[in-house]
GUDOTOR-622131 format. One record per atom (N, C-alpha, C): residue number from 1; x, y, z. Coordinates in Angstrom, 3 decimals. Example, Ala and Ser with C-alpha at 12.3 -4.5 7.8 and 13.67 -1.06 7.14 Angstrom:
BEGIN
REC;1;13.190;-5.690;7.800
REC;1;12.300;-4.500;7.800
REC;1;13.200;-3.300;7.800
REC;2;12.850;-2.250;7.080
REC;2;13.670;-1.060;7.140
REC;2;12.900;0.030;7.870
END
This chain:
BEGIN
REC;1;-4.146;-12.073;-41.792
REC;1;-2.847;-11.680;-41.276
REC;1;-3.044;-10.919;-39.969
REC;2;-2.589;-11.171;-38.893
REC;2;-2.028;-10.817;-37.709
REC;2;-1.323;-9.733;-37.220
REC;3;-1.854;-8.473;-36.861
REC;3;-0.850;-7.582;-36.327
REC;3;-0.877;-7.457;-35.185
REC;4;0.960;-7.700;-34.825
REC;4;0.911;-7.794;-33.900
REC;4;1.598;-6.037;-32.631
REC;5;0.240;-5.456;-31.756
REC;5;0.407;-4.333;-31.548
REC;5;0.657;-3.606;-29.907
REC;6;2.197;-3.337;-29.835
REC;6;2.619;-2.725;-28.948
REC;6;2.279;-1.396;-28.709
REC;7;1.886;-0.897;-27.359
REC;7;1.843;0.309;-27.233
REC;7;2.978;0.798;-26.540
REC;8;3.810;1.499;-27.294
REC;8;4.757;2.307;-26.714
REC;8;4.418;3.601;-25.291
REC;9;4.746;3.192;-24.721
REC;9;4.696;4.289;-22.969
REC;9;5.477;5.532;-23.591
REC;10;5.213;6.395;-23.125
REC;10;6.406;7.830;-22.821
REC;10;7.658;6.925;-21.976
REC;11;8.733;7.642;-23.009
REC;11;9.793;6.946;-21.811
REC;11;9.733;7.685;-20.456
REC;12;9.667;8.662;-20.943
REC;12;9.541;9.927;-19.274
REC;12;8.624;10.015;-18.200
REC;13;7.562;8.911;-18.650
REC;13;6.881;8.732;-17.736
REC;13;7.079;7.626;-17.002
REC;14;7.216;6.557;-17.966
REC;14;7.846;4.918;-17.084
REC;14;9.335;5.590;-16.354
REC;15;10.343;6.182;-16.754
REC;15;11.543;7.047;-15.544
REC;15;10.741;7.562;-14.453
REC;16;9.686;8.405;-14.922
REC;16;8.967;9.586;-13.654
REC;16;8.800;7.864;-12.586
REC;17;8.019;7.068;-13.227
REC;17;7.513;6.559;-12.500
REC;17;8.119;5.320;-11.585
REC;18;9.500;5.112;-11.809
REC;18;10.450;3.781;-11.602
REC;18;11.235;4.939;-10.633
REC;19;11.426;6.090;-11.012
REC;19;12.676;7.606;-9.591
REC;19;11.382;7.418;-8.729
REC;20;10.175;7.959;-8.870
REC;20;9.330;7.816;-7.818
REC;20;9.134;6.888;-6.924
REC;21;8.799;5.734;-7.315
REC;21;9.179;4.650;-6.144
REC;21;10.325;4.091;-6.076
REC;22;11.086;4.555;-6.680
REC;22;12.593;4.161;-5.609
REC;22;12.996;5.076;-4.736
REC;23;12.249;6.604;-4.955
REC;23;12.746;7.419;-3.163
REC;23;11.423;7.183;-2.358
REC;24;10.598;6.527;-2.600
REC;24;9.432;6.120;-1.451
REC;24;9.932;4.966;-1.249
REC;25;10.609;3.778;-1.921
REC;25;11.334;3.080;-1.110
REC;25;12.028;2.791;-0.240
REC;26;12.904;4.306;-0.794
REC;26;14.420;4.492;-0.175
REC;26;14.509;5.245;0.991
REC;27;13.121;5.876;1.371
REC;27;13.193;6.512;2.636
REC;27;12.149;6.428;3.187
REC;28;11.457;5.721;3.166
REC;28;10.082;4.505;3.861
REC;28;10.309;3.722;4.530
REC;29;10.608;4.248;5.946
REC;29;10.508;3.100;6.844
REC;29;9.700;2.584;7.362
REC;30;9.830;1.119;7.653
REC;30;8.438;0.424;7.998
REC;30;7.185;-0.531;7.584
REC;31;7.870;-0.315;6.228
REC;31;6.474;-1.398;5.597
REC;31;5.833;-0.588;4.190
REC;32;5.038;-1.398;3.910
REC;32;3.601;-0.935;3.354
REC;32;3.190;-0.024;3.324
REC;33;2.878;-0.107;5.042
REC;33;1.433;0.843;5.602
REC;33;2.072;1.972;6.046
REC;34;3.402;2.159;6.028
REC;34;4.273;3.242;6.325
REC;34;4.654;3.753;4.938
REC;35;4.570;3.047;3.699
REC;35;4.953;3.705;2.452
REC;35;3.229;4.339;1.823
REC;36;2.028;3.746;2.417
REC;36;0.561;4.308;1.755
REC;36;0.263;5.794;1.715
REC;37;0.783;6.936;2.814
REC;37;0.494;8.606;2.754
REC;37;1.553;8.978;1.718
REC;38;2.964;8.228;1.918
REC;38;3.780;8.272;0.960
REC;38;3.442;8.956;-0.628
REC;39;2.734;7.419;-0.981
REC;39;2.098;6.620;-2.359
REC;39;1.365;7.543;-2.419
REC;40;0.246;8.009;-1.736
REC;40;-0.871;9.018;-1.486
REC;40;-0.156;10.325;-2.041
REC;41;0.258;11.015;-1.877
REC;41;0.936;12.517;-1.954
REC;41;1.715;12.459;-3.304
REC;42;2.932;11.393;-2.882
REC;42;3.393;11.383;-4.932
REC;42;2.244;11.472;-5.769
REC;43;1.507;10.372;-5.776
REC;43;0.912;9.744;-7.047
REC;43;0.027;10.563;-6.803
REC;44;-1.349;11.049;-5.656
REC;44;-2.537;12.140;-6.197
REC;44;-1.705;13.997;-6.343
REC;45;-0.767;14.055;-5.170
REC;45;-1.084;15.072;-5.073
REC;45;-0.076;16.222;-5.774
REC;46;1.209;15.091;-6.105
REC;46;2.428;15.890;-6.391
REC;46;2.214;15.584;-8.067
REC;47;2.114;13.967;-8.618
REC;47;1.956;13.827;-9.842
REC;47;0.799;14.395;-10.508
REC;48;-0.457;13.728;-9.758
REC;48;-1.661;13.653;-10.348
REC;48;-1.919;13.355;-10.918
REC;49;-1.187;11.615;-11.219
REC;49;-1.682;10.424;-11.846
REC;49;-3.006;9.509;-11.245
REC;50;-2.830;9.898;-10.620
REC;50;-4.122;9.420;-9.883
REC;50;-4.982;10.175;-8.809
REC;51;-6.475;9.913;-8.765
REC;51;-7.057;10.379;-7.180
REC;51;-7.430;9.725;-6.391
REC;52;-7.523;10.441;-5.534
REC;52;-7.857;9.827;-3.878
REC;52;-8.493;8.440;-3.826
REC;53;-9.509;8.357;-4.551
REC;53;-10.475;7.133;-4.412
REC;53;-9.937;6.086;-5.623
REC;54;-8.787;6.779;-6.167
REC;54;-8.195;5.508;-7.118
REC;54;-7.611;4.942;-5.759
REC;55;-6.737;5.794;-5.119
REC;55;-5.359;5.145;-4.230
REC;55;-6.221;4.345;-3.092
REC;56;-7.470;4.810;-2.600
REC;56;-8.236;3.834;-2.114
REC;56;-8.493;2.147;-2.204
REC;57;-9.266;2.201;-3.731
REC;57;-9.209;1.328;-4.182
REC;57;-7.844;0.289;-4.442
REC;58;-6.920;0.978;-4.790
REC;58;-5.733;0.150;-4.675
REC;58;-5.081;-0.266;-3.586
REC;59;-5.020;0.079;-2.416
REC;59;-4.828;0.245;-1.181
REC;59;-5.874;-1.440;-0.868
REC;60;-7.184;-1.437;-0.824
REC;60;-7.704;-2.517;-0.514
REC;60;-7.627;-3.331;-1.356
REC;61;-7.725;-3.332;-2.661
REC;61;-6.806;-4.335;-3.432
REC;61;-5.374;-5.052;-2.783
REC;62;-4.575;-3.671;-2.889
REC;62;-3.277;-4.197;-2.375
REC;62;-3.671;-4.974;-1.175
REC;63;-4.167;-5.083;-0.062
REC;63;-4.195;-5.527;0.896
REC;63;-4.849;-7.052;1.089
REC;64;-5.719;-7.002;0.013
REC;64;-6.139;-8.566;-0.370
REC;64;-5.962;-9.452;-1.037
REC;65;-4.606;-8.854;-1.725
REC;65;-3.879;-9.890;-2.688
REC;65;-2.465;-10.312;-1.999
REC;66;-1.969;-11.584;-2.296
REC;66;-0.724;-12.126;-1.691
REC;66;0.555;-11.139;-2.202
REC;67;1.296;-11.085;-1.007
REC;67;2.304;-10.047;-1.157
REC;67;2.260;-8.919;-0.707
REC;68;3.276;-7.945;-0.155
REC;68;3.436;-7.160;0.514
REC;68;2.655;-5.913;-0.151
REC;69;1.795;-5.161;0.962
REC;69;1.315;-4.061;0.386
REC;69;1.819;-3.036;-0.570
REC;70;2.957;-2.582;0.125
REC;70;3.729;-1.510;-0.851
REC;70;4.210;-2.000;-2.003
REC;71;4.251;-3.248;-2.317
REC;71;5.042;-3.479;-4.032
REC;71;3.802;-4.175;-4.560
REC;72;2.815;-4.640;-3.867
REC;72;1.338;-4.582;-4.499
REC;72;0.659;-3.276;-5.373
REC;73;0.916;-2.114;-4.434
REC;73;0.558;-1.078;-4.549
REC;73;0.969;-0.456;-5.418
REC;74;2.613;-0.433;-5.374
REC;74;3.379;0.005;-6.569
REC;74;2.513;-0.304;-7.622
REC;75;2.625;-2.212;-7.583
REC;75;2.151;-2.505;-9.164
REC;75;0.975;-2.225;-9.948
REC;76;-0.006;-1.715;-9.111
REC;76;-1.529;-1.262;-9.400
REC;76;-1.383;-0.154;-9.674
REC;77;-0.354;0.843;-9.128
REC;77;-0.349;2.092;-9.744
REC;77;0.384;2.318;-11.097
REC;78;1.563;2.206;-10.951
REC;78;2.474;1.959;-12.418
REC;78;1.353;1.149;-13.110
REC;79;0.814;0.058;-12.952
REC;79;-0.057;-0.171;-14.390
REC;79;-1.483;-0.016;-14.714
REC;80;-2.162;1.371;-13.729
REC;80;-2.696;2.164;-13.660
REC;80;-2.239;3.392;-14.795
REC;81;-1.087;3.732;-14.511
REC;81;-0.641;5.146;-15.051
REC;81;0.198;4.620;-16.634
REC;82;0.661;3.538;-16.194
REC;82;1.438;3.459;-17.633
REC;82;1.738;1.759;-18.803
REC;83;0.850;0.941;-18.029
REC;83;0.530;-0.398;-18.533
REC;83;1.162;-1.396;-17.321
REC;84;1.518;-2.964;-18.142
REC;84;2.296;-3.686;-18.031
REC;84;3.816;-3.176;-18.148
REC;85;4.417;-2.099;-18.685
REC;85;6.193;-1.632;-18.595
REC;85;5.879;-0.534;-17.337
REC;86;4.969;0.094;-17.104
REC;86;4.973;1.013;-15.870
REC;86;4.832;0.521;-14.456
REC;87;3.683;-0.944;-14.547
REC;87;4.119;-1.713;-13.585
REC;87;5.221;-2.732;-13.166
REC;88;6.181;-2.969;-13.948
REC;88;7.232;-3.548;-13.894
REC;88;7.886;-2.297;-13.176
REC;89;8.408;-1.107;-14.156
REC;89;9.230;-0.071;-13.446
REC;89;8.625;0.242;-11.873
REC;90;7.674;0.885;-11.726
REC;90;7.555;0.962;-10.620
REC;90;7.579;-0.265;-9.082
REC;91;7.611;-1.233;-9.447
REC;91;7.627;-2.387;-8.600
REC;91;8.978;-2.819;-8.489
REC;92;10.135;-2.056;-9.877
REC;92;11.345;-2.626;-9.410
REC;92;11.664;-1.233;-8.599
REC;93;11.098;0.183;-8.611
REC;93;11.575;1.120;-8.100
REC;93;11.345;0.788;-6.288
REC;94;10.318;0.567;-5.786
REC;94;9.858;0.271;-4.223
REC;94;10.917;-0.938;-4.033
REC;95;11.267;-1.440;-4.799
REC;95;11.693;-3.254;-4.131
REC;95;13.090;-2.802;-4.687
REC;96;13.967;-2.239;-4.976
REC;96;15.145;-1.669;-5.291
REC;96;16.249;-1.137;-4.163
REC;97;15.333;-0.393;-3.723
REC;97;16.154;0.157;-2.539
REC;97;16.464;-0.727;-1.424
REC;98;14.802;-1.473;-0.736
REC;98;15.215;-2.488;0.553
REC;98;15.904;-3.173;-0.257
REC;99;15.709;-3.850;-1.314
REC;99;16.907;-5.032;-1.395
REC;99;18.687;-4.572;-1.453
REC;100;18.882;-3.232;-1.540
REC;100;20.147;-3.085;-1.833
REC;100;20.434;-2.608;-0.154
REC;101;19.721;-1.987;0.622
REC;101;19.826;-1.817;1.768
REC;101;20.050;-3.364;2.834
REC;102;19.281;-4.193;2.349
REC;102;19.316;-5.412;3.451
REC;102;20.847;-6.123;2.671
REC;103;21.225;-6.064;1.768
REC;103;22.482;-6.687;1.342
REC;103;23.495;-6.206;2.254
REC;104;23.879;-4.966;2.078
REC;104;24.230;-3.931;2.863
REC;104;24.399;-4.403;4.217
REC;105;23.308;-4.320;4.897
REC;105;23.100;-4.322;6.048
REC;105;22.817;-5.830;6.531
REC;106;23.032;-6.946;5.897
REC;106;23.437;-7.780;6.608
REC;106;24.807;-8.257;6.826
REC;107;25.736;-8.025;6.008
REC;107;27.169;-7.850;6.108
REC;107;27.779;-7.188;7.697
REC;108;27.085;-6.191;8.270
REC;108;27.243;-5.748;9.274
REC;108;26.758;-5.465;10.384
REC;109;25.636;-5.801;10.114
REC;109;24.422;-5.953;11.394
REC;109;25.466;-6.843;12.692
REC;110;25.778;-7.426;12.260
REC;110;26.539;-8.469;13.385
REC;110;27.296;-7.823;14.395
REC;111;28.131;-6.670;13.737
REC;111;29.148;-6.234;14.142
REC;111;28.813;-5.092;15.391
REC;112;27.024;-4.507;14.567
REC;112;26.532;-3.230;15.519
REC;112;25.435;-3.658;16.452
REC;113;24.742;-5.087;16.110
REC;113;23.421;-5.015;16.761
REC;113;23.664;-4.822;18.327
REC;114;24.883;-4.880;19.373
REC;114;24.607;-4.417;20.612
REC;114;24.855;-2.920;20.878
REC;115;25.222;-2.893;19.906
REC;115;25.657;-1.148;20.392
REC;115;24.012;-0.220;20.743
REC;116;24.566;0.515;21.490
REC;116;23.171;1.253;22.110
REC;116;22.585;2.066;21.298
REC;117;23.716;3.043;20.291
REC;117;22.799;4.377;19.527
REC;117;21.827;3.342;18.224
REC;118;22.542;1.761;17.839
REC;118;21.391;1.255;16.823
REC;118;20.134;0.856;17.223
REC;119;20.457;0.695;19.080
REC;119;19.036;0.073;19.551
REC;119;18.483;1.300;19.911
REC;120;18.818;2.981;20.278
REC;120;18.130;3.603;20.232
REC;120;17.552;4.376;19.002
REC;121;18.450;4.146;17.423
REC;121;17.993;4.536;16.187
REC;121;16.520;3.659;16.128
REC;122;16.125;2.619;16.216
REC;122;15.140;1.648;15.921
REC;122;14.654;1.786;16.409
REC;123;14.408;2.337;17.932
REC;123;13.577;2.598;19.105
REC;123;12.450;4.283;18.465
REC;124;13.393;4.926;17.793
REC;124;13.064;6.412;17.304
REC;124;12.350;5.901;15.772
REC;125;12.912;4.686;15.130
REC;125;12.139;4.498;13.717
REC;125;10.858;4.278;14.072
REC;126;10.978;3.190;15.149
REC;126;9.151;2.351;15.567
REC;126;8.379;3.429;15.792
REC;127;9.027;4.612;16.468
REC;127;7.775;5.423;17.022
REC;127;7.100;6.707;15.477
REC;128;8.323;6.641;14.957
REC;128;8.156;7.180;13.546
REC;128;6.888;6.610;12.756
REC;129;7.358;5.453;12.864
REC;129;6.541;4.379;12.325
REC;129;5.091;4.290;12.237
REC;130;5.067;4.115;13.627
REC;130;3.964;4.486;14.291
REC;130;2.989;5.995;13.854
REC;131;3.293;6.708;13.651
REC;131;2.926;7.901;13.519
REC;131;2.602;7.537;11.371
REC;132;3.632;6.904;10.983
REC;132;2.830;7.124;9.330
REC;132;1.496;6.127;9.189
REC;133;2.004;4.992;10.325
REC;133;0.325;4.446;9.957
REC;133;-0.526;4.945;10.416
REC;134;-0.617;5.456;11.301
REC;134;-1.807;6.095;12.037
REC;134;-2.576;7.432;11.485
REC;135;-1.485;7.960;10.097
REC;135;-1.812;8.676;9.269
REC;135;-2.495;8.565;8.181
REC;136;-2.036;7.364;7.383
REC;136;-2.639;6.632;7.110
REC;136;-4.097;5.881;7.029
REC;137;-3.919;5.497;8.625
REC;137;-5.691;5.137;8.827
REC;137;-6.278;6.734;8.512
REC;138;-5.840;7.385;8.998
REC;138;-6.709;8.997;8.818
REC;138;-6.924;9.408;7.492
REC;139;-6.241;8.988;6.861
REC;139;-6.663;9.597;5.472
REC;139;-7.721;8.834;5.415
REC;140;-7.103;7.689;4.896
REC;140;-8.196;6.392;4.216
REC;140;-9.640;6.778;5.081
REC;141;-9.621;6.799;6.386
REC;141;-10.966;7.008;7.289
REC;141;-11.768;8.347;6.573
REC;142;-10.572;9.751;6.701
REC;142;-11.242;10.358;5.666
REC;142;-12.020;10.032;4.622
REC;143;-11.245;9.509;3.578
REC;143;-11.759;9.900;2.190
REC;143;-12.716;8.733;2.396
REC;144;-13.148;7.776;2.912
REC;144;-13.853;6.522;2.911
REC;144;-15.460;6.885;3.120
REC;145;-16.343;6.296;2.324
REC;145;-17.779;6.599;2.470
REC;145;-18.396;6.464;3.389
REC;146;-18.552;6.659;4.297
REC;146;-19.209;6.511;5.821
REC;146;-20.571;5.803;5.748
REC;147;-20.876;4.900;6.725
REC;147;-22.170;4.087;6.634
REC;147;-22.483;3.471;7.650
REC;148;-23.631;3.186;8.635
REC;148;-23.391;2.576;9.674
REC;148;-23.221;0.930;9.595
REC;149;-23.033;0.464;8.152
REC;149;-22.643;-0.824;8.402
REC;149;-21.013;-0.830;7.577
REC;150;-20.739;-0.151;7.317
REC;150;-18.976;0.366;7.552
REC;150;-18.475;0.436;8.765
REC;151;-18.874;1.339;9.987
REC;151;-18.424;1.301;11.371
REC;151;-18.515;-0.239;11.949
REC;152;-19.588;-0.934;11.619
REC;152;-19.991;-2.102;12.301
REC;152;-18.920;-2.970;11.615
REC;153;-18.058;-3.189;9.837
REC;153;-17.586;-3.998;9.973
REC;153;-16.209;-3.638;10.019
REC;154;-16.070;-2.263;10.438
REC;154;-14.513;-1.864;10.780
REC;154;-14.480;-2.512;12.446
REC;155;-15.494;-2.199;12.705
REC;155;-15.513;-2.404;14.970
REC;155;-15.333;-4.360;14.217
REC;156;-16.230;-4.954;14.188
REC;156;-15.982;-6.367;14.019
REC;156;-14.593;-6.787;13.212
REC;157;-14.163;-5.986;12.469
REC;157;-12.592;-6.716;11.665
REC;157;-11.869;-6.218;13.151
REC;158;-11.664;-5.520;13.850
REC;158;-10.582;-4.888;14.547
REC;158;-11.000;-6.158;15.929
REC;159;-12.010;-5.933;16.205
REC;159;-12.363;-7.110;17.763
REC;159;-11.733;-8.452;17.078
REC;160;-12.184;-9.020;15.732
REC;160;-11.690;-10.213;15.062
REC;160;-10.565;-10.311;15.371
REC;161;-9.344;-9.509;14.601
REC;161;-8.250;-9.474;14.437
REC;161;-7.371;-9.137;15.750
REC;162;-7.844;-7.819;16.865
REC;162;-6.415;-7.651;17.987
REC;162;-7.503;-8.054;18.928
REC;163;-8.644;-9.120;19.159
REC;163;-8.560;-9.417;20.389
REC;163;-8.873;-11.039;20.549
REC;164;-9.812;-11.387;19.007
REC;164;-10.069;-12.661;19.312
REC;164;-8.190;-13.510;18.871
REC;165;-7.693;-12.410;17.784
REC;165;-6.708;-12.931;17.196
REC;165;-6.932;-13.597;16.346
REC;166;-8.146;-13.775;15.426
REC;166;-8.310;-14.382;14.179
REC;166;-6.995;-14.081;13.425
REC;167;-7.379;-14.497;12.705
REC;167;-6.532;-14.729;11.148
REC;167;-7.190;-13.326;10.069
REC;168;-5.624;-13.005;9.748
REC;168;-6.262;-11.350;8.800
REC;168;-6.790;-12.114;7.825
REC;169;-6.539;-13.048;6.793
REC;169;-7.116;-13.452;5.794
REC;169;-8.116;-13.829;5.556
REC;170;-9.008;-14.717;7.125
REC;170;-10.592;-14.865;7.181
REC;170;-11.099;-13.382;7.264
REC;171;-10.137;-12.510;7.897
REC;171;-11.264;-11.344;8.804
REC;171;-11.587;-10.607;7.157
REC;172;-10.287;-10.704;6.109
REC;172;-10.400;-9.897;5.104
REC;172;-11.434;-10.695;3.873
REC;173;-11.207;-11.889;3.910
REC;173;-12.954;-12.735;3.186
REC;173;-13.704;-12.537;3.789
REC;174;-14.083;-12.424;4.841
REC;174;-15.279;-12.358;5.450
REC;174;-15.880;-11.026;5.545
REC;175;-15.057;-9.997;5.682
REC;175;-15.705;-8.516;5.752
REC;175;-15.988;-8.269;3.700
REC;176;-15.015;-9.107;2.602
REC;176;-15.458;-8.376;1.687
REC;176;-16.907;-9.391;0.765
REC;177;-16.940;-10.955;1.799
REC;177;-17.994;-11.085;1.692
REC;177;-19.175;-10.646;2.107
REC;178;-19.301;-9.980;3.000
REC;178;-20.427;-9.376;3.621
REC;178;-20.800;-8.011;3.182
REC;179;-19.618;-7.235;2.882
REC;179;-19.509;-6.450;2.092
REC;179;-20.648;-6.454;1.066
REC;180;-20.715;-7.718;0.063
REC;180;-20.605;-7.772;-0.970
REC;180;-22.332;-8.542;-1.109
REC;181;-22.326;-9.117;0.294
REC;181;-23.908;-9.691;0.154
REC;181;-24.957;-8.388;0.593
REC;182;-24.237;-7.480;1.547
REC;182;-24.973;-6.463;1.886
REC;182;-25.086;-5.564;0.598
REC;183;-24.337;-5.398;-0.434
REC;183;-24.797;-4.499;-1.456
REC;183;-25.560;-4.872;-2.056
REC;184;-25.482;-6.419;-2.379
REC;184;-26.779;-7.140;-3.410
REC;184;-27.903;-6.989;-2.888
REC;185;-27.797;-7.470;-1.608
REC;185;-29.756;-7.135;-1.012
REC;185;-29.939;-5.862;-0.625
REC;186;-29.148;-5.315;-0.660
REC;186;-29.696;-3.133;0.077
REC;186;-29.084;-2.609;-1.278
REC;187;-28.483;-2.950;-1.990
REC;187;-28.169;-2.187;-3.096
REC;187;-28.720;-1.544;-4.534
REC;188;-29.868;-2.599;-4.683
REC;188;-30.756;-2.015;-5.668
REC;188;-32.223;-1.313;-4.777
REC;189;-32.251;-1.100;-3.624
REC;189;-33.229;-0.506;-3.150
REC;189;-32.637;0.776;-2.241
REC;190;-31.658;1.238;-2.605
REC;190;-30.502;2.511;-2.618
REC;190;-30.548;2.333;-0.884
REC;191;-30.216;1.767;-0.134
REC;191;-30.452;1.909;1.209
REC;191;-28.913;1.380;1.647
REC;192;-28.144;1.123;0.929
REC;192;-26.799;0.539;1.562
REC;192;-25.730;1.310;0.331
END
C-alpha cells in the first residue's frame, strides 16, 4: 500500500513569500537585473532565507535558463525557501504586478506617449536603471571568488558580447563550459 505524502508549507511563509515579490515587482523598474540587489536585501538580508552565495548561485542559474531573470529567480528562491507551493507563490508575486501594470498601461499609453513629462519620466527611470544594475554587478563582483581565470573569462564574455556582438547564449555555454573543463583538469590538483 501506497502513501501518498504531502508536505504542508507554513501558510505564513508561502504569504511572507508571494507580499515579498509582489512589492519587488511592483516597484522594480527595469528588468531582472534591476530587481537582483532588490532579491538580494529581501531574501539575505531583511528575511534571511537565504545567503549571499545562495542568491549567487541563483542569479547564474537564473541567467542560464530560458526566461526572464527576475521570475527565474523568484522561482529558485520560493522553492528554495518553501518547495514547489513557495515557488509557484513567489513567481506569481514578481509576474503580478507588471502584468496588471502593462494592462493598465496599454489602454492609455496612446493617449500620453507624446507628452513631454512621460518622455522625461522614462528618461529619469533609464538613468535609475542604470544605477541598480551597476549595483548589482558590484555586489555579485563582491561576493564572487576571485581568480585570475575568472577576470580572463569575465574580460572575454564582455569583448564577446558588447564588441564582437556574439550571441549571450554561446558567450554563456561557452564560459560555463570552460568553466567547467578548467575545474576538472586544475581542480583535483587545488590550483583552480
Amino acid at each position: 500500500m501506497t502513501t501518498l505524502f504531502i508536505e504542508v508549507m507554513p501558510v505564513n511563509k508561502v504569504i511572507d513569500l508571494f507580499v515579498t515579490f509582489l512589492k519587488i515587482g511592483a516597484f522594480t523598474f527595469g528588468g531582472g537585473y534591476a530587481m537582483i540587489p532588490l532579491i538580494q536585501r529581501e531574501v539575505c538580508e531583511n528575511k534571511k532565507w537565504l545567503n549571499d552565495d545562495d542568491i549567487l548561485e541563483i542569479v547564474a542559474i537564473a541567467e542560464s535558463t530560458p526566461g526572464p531573470v527576475a521570475i527565474n529567480a523568484a522561482t529558485f528562491v520560493g522553492s528554495r525557501t518553501a518547495g514547489t507551493v513557495g515557488a509557484v507563490c513567489a513567481t506569481l508575486g514578481v509576474v503580478l504586478p507588471s502584468f496588471l501594470i502593462i494592462s493598465v498601461i496599454s489602454y492609455v499609453l496612446r493617449a500620453f506617449q507624446e507628452s513631454r513629462a512621460v518622455q522625461y519620466a522614462f528618461m529619469g527611470i533609464r538613468a535609475g536603471v542604470l544605477a541598480l544594475i551597476l549595483k548589482a554587478v558590484y555586489t555579485m563582483f563582491r561576493s564572487a571568488k576571485k581568480h585570475g581565470v575568472s577576470y580572463f573569462i569575465m574580460a572575454a564574455a564582455l569583448v564577446l558580447t558588447a564588441l564582437l556582438k556574439t550571441d549571450a547564449v554561446f558567450v554563456i555555454i561557452g564560459c560555463g563550459t570552460f568553466g567547467l573543463v578548467w575545474s576538472l583538469i586544475f581542480g583535483k590538483k587545488g590550483e583552480g
